[in-house]
VOSEKE-900987 format. One record per residue: residue in three letters; z, y, x of N, C-alpha, C, O in turn. Coordinates in steps of 0.02 Angstrom, whole numbers, padded with zeros to 5 digits, always signed. Layout:
BEGIN
alaZYXZYXZYXZYX;...
REM end
This chain:
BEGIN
unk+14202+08825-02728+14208+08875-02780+14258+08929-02759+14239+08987-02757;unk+14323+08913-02744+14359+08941-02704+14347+08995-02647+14373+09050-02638;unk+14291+08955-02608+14266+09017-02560+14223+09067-02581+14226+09127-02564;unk+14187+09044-02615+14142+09111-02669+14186+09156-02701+14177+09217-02703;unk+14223+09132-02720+14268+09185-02754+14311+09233-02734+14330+09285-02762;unk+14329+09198-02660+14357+09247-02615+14299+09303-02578+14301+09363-02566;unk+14256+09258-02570+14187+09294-02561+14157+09356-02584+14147+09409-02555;unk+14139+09329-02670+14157+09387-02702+14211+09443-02711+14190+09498-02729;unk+14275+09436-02702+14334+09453-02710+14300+09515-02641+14295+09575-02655;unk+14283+09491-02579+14287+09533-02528+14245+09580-02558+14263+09631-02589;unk+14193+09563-02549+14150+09598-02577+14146+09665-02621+14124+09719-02601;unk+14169+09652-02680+14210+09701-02724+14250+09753-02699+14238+09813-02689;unk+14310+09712-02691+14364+09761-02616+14310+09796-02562+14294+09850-02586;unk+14294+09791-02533+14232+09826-02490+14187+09878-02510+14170+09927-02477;unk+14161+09854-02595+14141+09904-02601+14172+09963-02634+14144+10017-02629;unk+14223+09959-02664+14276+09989-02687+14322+10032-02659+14362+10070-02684;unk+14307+10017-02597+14360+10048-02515+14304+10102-02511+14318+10160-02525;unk+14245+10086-02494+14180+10142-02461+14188+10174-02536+14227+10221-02528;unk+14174+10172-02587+14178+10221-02641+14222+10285-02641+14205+10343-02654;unk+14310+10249-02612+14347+10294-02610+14342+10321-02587+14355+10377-02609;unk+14319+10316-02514+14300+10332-02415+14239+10416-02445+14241+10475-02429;unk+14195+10377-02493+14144+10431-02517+14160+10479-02562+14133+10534-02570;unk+14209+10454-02595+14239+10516-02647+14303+10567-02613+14357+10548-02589;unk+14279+10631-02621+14308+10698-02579+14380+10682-02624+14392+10648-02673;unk+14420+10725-02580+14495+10725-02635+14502+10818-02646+14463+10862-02628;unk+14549+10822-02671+14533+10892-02708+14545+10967-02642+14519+11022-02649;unk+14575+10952-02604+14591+10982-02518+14548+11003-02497+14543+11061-02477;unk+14488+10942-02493+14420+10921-02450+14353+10967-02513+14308+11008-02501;unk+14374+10941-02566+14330+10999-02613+14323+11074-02602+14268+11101-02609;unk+14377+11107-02585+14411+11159-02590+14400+11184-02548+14382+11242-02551;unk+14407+11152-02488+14400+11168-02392+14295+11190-02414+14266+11241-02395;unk+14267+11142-02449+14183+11146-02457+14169+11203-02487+14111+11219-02474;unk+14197+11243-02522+14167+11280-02602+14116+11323-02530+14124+11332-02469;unk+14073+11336-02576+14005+11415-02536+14039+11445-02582+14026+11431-02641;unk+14089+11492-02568+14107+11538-02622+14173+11593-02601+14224+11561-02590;unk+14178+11636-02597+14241+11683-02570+14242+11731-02610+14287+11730-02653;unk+14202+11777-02610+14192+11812-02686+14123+11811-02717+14083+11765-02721;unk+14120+11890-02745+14054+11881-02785+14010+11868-02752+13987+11811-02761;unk+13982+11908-02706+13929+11881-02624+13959+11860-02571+14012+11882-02551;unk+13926+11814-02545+13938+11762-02498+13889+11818-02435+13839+11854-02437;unk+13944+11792-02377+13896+11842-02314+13917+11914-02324+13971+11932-02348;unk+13871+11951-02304+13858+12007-02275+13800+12043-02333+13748+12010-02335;unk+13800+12106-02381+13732+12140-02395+13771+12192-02458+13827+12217-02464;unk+13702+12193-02503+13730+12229-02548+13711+12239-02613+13650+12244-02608;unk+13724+12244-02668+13705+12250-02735+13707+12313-02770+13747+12357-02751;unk+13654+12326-02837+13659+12358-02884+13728+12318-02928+13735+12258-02916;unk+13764+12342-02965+13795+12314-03028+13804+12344-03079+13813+12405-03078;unk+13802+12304-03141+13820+12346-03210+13864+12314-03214+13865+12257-03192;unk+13927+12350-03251+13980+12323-03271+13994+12346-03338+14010+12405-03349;unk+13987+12298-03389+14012+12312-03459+14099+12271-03465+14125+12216-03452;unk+14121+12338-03494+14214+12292-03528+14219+12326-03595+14214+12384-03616;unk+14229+12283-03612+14235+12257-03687+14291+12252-03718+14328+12205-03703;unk+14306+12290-03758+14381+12280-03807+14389+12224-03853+14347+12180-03860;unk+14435+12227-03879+14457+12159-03943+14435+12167-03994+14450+12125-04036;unk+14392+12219-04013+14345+12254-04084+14268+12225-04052+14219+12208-04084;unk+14276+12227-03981+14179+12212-03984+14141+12274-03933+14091+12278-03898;unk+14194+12313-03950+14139+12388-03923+14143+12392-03847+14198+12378-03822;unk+14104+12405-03817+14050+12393-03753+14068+12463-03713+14074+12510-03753;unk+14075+12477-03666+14061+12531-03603+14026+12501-03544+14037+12449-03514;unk+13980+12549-03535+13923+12529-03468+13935+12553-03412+13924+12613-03421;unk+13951+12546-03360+13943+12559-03275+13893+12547-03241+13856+12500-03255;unk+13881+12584-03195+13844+12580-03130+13871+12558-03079+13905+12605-03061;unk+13876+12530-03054+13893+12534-02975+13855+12500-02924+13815+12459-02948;unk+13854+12505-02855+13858+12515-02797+13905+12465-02756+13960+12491-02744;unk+13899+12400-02732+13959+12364-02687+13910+12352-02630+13849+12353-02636;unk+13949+12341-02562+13928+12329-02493+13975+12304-02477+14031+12331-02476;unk+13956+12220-02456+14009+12164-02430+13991+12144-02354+13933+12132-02336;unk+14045+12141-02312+14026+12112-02246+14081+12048-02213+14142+12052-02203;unk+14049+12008-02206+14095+11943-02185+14084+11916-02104+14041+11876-02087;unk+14126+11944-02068+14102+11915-02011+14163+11891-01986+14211+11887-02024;unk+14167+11870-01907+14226+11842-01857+14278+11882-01862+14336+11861-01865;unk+14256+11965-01863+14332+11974-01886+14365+11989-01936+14421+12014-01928;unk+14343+11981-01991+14360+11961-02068+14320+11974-02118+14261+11958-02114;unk+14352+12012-02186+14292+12036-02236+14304+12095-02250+14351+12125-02225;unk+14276+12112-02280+14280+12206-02299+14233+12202-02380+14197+12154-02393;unk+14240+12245-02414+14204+12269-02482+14218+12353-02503+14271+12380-02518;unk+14164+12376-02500+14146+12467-02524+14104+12423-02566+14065+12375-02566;unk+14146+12484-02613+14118+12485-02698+14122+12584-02716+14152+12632-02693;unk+14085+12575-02753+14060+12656-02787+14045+12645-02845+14018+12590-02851;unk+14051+12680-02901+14040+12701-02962+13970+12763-02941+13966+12804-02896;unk+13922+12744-02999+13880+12781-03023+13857+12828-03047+13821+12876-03034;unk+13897+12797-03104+13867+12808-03180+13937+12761-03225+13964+12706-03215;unk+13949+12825-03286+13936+12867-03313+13977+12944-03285+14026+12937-03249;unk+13959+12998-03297+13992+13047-03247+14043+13037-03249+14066+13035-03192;unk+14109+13023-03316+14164+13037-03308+14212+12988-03222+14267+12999-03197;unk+14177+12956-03209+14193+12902-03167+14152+12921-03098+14188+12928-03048;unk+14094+12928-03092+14032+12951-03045+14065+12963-02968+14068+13024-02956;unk+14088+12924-02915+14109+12956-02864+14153+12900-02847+14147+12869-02795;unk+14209+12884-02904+14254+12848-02886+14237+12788-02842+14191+12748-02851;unk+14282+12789-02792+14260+12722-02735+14314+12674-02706+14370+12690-02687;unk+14293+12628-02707+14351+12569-02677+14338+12537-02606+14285+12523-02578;unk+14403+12532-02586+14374+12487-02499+14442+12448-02507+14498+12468-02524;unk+14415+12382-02488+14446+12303-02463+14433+12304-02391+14378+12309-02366;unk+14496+12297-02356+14483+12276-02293+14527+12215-02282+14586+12229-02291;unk+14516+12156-02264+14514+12084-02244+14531+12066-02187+14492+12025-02163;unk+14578+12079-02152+14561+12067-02065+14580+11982-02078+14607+11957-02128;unk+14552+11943-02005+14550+11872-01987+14639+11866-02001+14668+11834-02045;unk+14668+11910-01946+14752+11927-01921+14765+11964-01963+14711+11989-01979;unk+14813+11989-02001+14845+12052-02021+14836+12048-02070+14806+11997-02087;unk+14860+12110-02137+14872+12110-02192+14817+12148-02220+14789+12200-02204;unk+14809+12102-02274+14721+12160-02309+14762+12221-02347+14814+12225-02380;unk+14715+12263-02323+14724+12353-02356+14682+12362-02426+14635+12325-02443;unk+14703+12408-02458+14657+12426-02510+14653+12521-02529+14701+12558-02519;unk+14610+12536-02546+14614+12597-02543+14572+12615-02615+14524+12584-02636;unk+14608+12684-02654+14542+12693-02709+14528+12768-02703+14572+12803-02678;unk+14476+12794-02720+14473+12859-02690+14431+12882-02755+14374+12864-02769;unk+14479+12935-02800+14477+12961-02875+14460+13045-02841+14500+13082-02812;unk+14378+13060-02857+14358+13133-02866+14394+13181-02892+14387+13235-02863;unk+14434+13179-02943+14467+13218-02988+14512+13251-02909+14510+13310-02890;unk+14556+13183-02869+14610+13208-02840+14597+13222-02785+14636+13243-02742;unk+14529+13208-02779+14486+13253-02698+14525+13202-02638+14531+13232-02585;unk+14553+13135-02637+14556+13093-02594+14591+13025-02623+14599+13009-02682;unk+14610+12993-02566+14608+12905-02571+14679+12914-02575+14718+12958-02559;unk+14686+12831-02615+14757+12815-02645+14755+12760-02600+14705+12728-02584;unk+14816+12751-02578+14825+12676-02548+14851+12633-02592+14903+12655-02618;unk+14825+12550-02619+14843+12519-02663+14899+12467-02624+14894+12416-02591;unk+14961+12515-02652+15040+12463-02639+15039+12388-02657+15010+12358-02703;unk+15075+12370-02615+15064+12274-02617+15099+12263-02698+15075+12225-02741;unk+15136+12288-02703+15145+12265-02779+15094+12282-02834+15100+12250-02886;unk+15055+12317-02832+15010+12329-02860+14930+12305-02861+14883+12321-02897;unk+14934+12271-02821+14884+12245-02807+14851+12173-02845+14798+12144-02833;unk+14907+12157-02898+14890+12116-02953+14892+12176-03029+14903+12162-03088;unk+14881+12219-03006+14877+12262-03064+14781+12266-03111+14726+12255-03086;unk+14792+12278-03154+14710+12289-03164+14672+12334-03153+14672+12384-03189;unk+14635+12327-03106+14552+12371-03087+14521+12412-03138+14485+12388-03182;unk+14536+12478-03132+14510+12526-03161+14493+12502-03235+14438+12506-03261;unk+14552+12476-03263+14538+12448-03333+14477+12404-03367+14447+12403-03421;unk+14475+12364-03298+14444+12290-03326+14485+12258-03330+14544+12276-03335;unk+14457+12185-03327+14501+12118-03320+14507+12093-03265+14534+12038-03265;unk+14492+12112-03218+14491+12088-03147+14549+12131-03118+14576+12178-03147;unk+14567+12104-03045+14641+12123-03036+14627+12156-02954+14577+12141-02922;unk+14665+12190-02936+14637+12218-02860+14616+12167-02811+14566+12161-02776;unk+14674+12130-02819+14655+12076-02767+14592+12023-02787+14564+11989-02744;unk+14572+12022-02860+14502+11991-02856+14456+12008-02854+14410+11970-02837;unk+14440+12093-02877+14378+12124-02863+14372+12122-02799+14320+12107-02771;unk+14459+12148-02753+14436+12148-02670+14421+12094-02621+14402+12102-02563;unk+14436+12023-02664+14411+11964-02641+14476+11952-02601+14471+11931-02543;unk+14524+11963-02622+14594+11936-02573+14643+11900-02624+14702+11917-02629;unk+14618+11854-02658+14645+11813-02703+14636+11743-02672+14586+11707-02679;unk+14690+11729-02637+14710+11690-02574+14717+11579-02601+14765+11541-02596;unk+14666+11569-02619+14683+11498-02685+14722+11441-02619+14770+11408-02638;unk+14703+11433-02558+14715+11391-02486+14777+11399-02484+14813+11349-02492;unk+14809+11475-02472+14865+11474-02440+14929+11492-02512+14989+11490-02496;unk+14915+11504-02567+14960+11501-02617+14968+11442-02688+15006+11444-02737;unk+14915+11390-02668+14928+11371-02687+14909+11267-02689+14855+11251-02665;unk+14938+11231-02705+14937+11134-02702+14876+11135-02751+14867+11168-02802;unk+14828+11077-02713+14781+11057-02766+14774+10976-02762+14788+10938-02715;unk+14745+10962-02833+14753+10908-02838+14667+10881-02879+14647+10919-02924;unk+14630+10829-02866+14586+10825-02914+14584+10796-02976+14613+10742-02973;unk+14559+10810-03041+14571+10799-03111+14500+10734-03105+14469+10711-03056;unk+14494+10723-03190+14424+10673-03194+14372+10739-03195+14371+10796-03218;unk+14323+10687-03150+14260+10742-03173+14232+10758-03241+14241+10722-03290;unk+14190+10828-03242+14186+10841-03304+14099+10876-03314+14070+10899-03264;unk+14084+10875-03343+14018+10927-03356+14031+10983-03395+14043+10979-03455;unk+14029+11057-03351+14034+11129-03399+13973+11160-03363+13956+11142-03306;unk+13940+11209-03400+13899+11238-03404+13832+11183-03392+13788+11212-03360;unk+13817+11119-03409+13746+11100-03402+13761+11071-03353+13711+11036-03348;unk+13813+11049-03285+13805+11034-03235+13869+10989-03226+13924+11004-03249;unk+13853+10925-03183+13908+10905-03155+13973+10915-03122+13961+10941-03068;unk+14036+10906-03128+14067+10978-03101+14138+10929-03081+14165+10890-03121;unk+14159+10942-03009+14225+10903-02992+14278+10977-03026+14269+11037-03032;unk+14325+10937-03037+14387+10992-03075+14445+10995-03036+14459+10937-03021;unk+14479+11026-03018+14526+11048-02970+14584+11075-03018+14565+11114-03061;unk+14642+11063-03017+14702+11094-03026+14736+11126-02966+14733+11101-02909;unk+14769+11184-02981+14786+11220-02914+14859+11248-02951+14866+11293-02992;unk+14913+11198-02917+14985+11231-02925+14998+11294-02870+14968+11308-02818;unk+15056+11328-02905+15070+11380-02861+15144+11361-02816+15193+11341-02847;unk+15147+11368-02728+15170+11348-02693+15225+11377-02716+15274+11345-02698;unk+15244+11443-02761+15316+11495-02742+15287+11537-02808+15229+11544-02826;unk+15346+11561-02836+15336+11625-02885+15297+11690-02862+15268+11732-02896;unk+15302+11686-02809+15242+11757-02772+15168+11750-02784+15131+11799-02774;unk+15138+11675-02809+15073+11679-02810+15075+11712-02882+15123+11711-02920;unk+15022+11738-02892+14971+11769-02955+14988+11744-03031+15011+11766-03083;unk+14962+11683-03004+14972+11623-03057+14997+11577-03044+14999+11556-02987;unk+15025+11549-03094+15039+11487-03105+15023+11410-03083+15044+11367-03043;unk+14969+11419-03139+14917+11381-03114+14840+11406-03127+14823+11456-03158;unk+14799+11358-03095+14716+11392-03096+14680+11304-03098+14692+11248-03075;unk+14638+11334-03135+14590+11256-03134+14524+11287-03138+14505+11339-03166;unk+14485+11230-03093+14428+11260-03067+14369+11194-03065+14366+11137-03043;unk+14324+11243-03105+14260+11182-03121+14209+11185-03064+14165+11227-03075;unk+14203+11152-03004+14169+11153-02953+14090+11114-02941+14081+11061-02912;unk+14038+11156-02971+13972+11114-02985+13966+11074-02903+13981+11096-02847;unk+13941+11012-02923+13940+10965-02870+13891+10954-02816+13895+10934-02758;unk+13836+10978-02860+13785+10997-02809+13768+11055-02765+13727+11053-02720;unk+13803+11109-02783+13794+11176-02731+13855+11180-02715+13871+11222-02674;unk+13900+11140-02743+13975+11165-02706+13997+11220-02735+14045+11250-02710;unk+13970+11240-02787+14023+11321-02808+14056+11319-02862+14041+11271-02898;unk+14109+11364-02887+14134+11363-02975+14083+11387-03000+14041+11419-02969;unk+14082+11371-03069+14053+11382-03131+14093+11427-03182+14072+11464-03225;unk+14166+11411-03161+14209+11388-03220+14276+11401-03173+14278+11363-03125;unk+14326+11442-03178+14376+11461-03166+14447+11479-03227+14444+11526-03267;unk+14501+11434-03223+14555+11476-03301+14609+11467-03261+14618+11419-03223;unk+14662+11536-03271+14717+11558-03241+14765+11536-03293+14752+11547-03352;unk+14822+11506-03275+14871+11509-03318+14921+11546-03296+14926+11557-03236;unk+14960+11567-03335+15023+11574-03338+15099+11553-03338+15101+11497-03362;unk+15158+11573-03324+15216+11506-03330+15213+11482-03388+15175+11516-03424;unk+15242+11430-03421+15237+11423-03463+15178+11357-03491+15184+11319-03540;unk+15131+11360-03449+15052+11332-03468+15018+11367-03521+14991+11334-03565;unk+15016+11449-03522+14975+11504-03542+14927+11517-03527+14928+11571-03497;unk+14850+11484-03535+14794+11509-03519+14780+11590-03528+14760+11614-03581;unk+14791+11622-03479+14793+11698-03491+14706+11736-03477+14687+11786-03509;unk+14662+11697-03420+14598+11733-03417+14568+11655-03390+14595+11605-03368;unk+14498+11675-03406+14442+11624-03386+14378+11676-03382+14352+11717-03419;unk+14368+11647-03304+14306+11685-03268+14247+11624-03270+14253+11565-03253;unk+14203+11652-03290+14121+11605-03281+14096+11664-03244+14111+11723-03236;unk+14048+11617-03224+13998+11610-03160+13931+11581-03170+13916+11521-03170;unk+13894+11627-03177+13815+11595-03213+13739+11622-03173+13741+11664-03128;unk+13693+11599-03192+13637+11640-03164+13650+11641-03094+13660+11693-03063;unk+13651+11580-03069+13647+11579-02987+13569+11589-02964+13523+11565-02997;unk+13560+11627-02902+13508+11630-02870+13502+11640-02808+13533+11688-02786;unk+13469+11609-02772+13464+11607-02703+13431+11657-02659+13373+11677-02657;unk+13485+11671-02622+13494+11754-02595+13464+11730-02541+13463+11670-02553;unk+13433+11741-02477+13418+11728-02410+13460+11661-02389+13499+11662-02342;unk+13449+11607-02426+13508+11545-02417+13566+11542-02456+13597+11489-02462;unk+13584+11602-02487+13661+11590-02493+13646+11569-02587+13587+11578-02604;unk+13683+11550-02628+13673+11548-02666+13725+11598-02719+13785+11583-02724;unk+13705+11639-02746+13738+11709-02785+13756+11699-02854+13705+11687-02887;unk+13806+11699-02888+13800+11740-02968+13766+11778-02985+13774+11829-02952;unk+13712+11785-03039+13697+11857-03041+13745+11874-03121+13733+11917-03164;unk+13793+11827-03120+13807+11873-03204+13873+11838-03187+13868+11779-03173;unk+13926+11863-03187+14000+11836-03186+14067+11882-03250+14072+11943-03243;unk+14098+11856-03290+14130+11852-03338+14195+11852-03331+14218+11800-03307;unk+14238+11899-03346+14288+11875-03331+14338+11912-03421+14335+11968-03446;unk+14367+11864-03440+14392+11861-03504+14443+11865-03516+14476+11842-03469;unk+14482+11889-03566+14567+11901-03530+14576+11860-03623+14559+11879-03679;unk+14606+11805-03600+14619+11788-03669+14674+11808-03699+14678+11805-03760;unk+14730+11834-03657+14782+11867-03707+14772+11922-03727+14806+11945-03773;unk+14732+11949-03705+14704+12040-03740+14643+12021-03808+14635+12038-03866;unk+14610+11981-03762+14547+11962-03831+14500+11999-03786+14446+11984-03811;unk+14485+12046-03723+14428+12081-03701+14400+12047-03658+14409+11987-03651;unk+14351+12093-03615+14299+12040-03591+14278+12103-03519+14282+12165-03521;unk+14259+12064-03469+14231+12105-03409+14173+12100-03383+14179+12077-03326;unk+14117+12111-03395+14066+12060-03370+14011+12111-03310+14002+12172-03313;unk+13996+12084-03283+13958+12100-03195+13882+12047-03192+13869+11986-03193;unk+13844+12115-03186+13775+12095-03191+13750+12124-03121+13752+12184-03107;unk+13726+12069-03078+13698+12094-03018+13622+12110-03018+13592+12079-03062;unk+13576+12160-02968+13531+12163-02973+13505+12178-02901+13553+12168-02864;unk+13464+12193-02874+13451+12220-02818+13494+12174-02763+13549+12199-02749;unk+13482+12127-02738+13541+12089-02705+13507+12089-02640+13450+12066-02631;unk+13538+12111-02602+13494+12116-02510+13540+12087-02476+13597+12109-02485;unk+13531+12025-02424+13593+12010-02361+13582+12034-02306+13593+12001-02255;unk+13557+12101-02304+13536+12144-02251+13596+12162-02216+13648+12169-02246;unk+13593+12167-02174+13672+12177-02133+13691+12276-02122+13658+12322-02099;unk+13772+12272-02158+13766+12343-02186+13797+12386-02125+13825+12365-02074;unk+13786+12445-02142+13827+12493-02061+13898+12475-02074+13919+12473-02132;unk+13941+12458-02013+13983+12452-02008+14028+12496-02039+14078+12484-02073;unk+13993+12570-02012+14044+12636-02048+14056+12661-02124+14086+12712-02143;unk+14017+12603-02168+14040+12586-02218+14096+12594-02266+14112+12626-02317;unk+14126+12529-02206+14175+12515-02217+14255+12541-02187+14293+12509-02150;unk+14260+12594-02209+14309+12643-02171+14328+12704-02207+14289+12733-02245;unk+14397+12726-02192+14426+12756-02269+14389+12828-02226+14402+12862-02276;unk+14365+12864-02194+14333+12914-02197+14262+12922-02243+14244+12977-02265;unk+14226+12860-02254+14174+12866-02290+14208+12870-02371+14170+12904-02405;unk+14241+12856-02394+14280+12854-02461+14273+12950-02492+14260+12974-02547;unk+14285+12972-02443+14299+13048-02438+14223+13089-02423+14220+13150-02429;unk+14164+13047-02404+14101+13063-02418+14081+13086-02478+14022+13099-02488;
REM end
């Protein structure tokens, strides 16, 4: 009886060891996500962008983004559309592998480009809710900040590992960030920033995924500022991973 029980005993322990061996820890989650910003890769989109006040009332955008991700880093040109008062205005993210990402905004009124100062660069984007460094995709989660994994959870319809992400030093963004990571494609769903304090200050969703040439895309992403009460929301359309001219991406085209 004795040996069965140790028997069993192994057994258990064994399978209990490979469980752990199979379950990712929150590092190994994180190192996986398909996700850097809004498009993954190289191409380009139509977007509407509606932001929304604390009353409800709505303003519509056009725009224009072209993302490129390669060996030697990332880049993002963005353009405004539509509506005229805005019509022209253009943004460039540049990403290098080495070196420090640039940002540039280039306002018609003043007939050329602003360079966006490092302190400013957590400022808000042309009066959304999004911040320079996250429209430009240089919102750094690896190198600013400790993660740890929570219990799993189900948000939006889907299975989802949950991530807490402390901040290494007062220089990161936030505080903290917790992040709902659907389990089967590997991406967020579900993103909330806190503040010191434990101030939930914004929560970004991530919905309407669709599969771009492999990659898998948002086509509708949210971003909510709960201490204002407003709302940012980005509707993709036209989504190509066609590989874009290089000269794009370069503060002489800004001035086009």
């Amino acid at each position: 009886m004795k040996r069965v029980f140790v028997l069993v005993l192994a057994v258990v322990l064994a399978v209990g060891a490979a469980a752990a061996a199979q379950s990712p820890t929150g590092q190994e989650i994180l190192d996986e996500l398909n996700f850097r910003t809004i498009m993954s890769g190289s191409g380009s989109a139509q977007i509407t962008m509606i932001t929304e006040n604390a009353k409800g009332a709505q303003r519509s955008y056009s725009l224009r983004v072209y993302v490129k991700m390669d060996e030697e880093g990332d880049a993002q040109f963005l353009e405004y559309l539509a509506p005229a008062d805005v019509r022209g205005t253009k943004f460039l993210s540049i990403k290098p592998k080495d070196g420090e990402s640039q940002m540039w905004l280039y306002l018609p009124a003043l007939g050329r480009e602003r360079r966006i100062a490092s302190h400013m660069t957590s400022d808000s984007f042309m009066g959304t809710d999004f911040t320079y460094d996250e429209i430009g995709g240089n919102f750094d989660y690896e190198a600013d900040y400790t993660v740890q994994r929570l219990q799993d959870q189900v948000e939006q319809g889907v299975d989802c590992y949950v991530l807490e992400l402390q901040a290494k030093n007062s220089g990161a963004l936030y505080a903290k960030v917790r992040m709902w990571v659907w389990k089967e494609q590997m991406v967020p769903v579900k993103i909330e920033f806190y503040s010191s304090g434990d101030t939930l200050t914004k929560t970004l969703l991530l919905d309407d995924f669709q599969n771009v040439s492999g990659e898998l895309i948002p086509h509708k992403v949210i971003m909510a500022s709960n201490a204002q009460g407003t709302r940012t929301i980005l509707e993709l359309a036209q989504v190509s991973q066609e590989a874009v001219d290089p000269d794009i991406f370069t503060v002489r085209n800004l001035r086009r």
